[in-house]
C-alpha positions as CSV (number, residue, x, y, z in Angstrom):
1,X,33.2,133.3,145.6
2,X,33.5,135.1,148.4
3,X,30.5,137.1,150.1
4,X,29.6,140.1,149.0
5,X,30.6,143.4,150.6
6,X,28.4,144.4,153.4
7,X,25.4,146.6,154.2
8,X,23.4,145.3,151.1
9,X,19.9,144.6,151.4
10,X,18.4,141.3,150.6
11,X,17.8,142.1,146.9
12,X,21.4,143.5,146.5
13,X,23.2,140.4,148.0
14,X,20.8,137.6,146.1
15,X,21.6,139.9,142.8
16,X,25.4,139.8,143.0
17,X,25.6,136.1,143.8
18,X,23.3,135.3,140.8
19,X,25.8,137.5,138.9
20,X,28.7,135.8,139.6
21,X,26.9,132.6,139.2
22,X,25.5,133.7,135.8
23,X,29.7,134.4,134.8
24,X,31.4,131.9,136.1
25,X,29.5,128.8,136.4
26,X,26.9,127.1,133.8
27,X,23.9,124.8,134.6
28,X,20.9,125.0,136.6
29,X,19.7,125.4,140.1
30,X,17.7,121.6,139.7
31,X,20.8,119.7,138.0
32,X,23.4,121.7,139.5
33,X,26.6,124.1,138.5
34,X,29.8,123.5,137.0
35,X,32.8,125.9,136.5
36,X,33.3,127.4,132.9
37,X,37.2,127.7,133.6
38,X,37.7,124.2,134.4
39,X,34.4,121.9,134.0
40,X,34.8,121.2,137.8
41,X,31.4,120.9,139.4
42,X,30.2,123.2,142.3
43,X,30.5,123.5,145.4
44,X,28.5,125.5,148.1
45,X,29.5,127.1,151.5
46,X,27.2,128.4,154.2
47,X,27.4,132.2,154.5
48,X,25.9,133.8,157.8
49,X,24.5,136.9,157.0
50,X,23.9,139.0,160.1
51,X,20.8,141.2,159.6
52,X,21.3,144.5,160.4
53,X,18.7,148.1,160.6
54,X,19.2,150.1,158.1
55,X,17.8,153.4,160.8
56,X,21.4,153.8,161.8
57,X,24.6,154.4,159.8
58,X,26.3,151.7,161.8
59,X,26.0,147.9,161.4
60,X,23.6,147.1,164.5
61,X,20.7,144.7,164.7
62,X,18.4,142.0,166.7
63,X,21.3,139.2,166.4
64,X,18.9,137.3,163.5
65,X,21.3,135.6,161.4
66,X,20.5,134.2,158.0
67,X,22.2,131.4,156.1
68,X,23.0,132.0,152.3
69,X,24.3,129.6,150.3
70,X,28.1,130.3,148.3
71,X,28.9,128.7,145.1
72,X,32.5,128.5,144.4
73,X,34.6,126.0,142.6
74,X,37.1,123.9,144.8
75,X,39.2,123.8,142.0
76,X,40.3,127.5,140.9
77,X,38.8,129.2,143.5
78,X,38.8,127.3,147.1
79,X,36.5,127.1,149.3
80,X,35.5,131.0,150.4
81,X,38.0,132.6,153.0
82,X,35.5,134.7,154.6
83,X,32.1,133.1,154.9
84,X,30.1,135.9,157.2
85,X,28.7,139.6,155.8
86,X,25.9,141.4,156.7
87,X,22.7,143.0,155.1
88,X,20.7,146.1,156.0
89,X,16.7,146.2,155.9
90,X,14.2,148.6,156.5
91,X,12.9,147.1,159.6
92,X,9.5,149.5,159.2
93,X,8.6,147.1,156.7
94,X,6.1,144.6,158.3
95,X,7.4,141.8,156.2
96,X,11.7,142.6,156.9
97,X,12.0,140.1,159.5
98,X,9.8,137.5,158.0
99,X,11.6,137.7,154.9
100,X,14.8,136.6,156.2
101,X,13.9,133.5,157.8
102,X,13.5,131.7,155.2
């Protein structure tokens, strides 16, 4: 899998990587993932989200990265090509920055 397109929020980016969990993997968080297509099991990269304000139309922000995690199978997909993205928040939001360093 590789991340998904930029300027999501939180929500948006947790959503499509549970989709394409959901379609091309079965299993469980606890026991772990293997590949419908193949049976191969799982594997995760780091993804460094760079979190962004979502008050302008550009990508700017306080330099707070977080790390998501990737699946993809090292069999028919490879190991993700691009492994960095970024996410815009509504930084009026008391919680925004606490949310994301988790």
């Amino acid at each position: 899998m590789e991340p998904p397109k930029p300027k999501l929020d939180k929500a948006g980016f947790l959503a499509v990587v549970e989709s394409w969990t959901n379609q091309h993997y079965i299993g469980t968080e606890e026991e772990g993932y293997v590949c419908r297509e193949c049976g191969h099991r799982v594997m995760r990269a780091t993804c460094y989200v760079s979190i962004h304000t979502s008050l302008f139309a550009i990508c700017a922000g306080s330099g707070k990265v977080w790390r998501a995690a990737l699946p993809f199978c090292p069999q028919c997909e490879g190991a993700p090509k691009n492994t960095s993205t970024c996410i815009h928040v509504d930084e009026s939001s008391n919680n925004a920055t606490i949310l994301f360093l988790q």
